[in-house]
N, C-alpha and C positions, 0 to 999 in steps of 0.2 A: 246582162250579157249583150243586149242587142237593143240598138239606138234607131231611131228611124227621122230624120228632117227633112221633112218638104221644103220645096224652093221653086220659082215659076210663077205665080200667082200674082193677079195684077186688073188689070182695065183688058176692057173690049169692046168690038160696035159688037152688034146682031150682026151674026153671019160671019164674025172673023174667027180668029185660034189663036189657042196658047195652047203650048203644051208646060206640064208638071212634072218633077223631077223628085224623087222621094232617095236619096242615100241612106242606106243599110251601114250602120256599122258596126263589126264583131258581129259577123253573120256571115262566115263564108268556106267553101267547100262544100263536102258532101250535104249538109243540112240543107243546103240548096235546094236538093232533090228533093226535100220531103215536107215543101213548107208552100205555105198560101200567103201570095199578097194579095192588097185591094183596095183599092181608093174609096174614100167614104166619103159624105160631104154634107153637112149643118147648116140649115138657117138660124138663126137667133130665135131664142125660143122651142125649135124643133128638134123630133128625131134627128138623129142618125139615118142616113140613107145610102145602101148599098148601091154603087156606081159601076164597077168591073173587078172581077178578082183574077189570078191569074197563079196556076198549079203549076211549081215547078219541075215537079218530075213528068206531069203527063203532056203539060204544055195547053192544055184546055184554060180555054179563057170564054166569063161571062159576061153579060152585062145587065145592065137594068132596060126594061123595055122607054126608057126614058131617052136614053141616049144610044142605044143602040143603033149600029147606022153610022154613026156619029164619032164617037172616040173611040182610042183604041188603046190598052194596057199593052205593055211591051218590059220587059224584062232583061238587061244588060247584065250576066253574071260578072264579066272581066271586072267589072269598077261597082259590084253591089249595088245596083242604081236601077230603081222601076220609074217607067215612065208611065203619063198620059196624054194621051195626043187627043184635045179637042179641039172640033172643027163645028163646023156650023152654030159657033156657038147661040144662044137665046137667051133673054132677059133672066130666064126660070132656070138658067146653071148657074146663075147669080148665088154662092155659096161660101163656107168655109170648106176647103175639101183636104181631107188626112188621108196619110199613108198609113198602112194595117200592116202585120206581120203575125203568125201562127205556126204550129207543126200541121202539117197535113196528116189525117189521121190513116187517109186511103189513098187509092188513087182514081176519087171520084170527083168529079167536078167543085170548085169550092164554091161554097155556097154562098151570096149576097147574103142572106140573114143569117150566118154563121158568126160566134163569137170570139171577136181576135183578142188577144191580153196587151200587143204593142201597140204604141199607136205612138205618130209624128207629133210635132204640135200644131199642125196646121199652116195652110197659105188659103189668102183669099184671092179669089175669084169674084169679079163683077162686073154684069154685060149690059152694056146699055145699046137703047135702040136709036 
């Protein structure tokens, strides 16, 4: 039912920005309300690590104490399209970073360690100093 592609993803110095663009598709109207995105992001080798989520009905958004400060999830329902806006980027957001899709089960804050079933295929990210 519901597609998700990243796109954005690229080079950097230390200290510049990208931002990341994740389109949703066959995911729209009311389900909007009641669903959780979240950008994730992989080193080779590694976990999975929760980066920001963002609740569509309550409008609560988190982050990782990582980048907190730092980027910002933003959510475009007219064209199905989550954003991330990173700034100050550093060597260490050097990643592959996915878009996540879920049903909200509440209307409690979504969780970073929380289990999405969608997922993008990824864009990469890498910052050099």
């Amino acid at each position: 039912q519901v597609q998700l592609v990243e796109s954005g993803g690229g080079s950097a110095l230390s200290g510049g920005s990208l931002i990341l663009s994740c389109e949703i598709s066959k995911y729209t109207g009311k389900s909007h309300r009641n669903a959780c995105f979240a950008w994730y992001r992989q080193v080779p080798g590694g976990d999975r690590e929760g980066v920001a989520t963002f609740h569509t009905r309550s409008g609560i958004k988190t982050y990782s104490d990582s980048v907190k400060g730092r980027f910002t999830i933003d959510y475009d329902k007219a064209i199905s399209t989550v954003y991330l806006y990173m700034l100050s980027l550093r060597p260490e957001d050097s990643a592959m970073y996915y878009c996540a899709a879920k049903m909200a089960a509440t209307w409690d804050p979504c969780e970073l360690t929380a289990n999405f079933p969608t997922w993008g295929q990824g864009t990469q990210v890498t910052v050099s100093s």
